[in-house]
N, C-alpha and C positions, 0 to 999 in steps of 0.2 A: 504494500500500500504506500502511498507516496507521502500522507501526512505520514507516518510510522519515521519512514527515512528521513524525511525533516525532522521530526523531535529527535529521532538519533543524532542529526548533523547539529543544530542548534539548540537541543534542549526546552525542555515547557518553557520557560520564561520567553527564549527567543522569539518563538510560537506566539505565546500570549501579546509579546510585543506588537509584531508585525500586525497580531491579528485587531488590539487597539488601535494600531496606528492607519490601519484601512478603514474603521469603521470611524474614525475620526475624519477621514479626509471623504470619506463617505456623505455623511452628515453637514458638513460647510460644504463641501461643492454642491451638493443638494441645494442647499440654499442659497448659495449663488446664484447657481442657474432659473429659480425661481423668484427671485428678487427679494430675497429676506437678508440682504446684508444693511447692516448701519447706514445711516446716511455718512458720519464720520469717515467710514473705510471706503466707500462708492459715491462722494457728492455728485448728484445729478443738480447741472444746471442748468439754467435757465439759458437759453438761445433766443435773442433775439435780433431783429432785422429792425439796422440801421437805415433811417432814411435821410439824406443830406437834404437842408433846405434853404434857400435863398430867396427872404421876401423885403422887396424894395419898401422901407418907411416911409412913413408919412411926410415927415419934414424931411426928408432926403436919406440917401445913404440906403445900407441895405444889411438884414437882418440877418445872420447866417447863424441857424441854431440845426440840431441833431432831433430826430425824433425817433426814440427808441417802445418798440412795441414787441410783443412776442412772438419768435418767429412762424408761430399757425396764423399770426393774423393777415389774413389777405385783402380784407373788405377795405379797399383805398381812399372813398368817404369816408370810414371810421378815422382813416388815418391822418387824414387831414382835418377832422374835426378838433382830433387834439391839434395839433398845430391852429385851428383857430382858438382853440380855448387857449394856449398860449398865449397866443396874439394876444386873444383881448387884456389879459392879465398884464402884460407891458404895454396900454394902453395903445395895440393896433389895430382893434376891430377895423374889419372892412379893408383888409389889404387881401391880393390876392392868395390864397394859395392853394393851387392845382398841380397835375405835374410836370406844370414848366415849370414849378417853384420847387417840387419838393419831386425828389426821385428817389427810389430803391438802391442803395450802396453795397451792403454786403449784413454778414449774419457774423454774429459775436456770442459769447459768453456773457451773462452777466451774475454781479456779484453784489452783496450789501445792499445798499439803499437804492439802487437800479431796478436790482432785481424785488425787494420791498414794493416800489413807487408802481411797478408794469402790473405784479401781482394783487396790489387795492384802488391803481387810476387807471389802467389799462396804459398806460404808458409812461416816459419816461422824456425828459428835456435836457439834452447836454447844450448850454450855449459855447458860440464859438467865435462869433464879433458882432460887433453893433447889436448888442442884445439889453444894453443899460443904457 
């Protein structure tokens, strides 16, 4: 028998070893693969899609802020409604922006209070000039 000749070569302990040591790595790959690890060991983040946007002020000059959303969002109305809600809060209501102002950049990571701001306002404001 072949376990027989194992406990001959390595002895019950060896045996008992290996045999914890499978049923350990048993046990977490299991849960890995099912998604039961820690958030600490596995952070899943948040991805979301950067839009760059350039909207000309009222008194002159032009606004160039980021509008960070999550990357499922696709509805482009929604996305420019934050950017009006923006606007208005720097006192721009009624400037344009559609997507000659505002276009799709790239997808990122986000972290702390990005990811905080996307996940209770649906989005996120990085200014970048003429924004004060």
């Amino acid at each position: 028998m072949k376990i027989n000749s194992f406990l001959q070569k390595f002895g019950a302990a060896g045996f008992a070893f290996l045999l914890l040591t499978g049923v350990f790595w048993l046990a977490f790959g299991g849960a890995a693969l099912l998604g039961f690890t820690s958030k600490k060991e596995s952070p899943m983040q948040l991805k979301v899609s950067v839009y760059d946007t350039y909207v000309p002020k009222k008194q002159g000059g032009v606004m160039h802020f980021d509008i960070l959303v999550d990357a499922n969002e696709k509805d482009l109305e929604k996305i420019y409604g934050y950017g009006r809600e923006y606007l208005r809060s720097k006192g721009q209501e009624g400037q344009p922006l559609t997507s000659k102002e505002c276009r799709f950049c790239h997808v990122e990571n986000a972290k702390g209070a990005v990811e905080d701001s996307i996940t209770t306002k649906g989005y996120y404001i990085i200014e970048m000039e003429g924004c004060n």
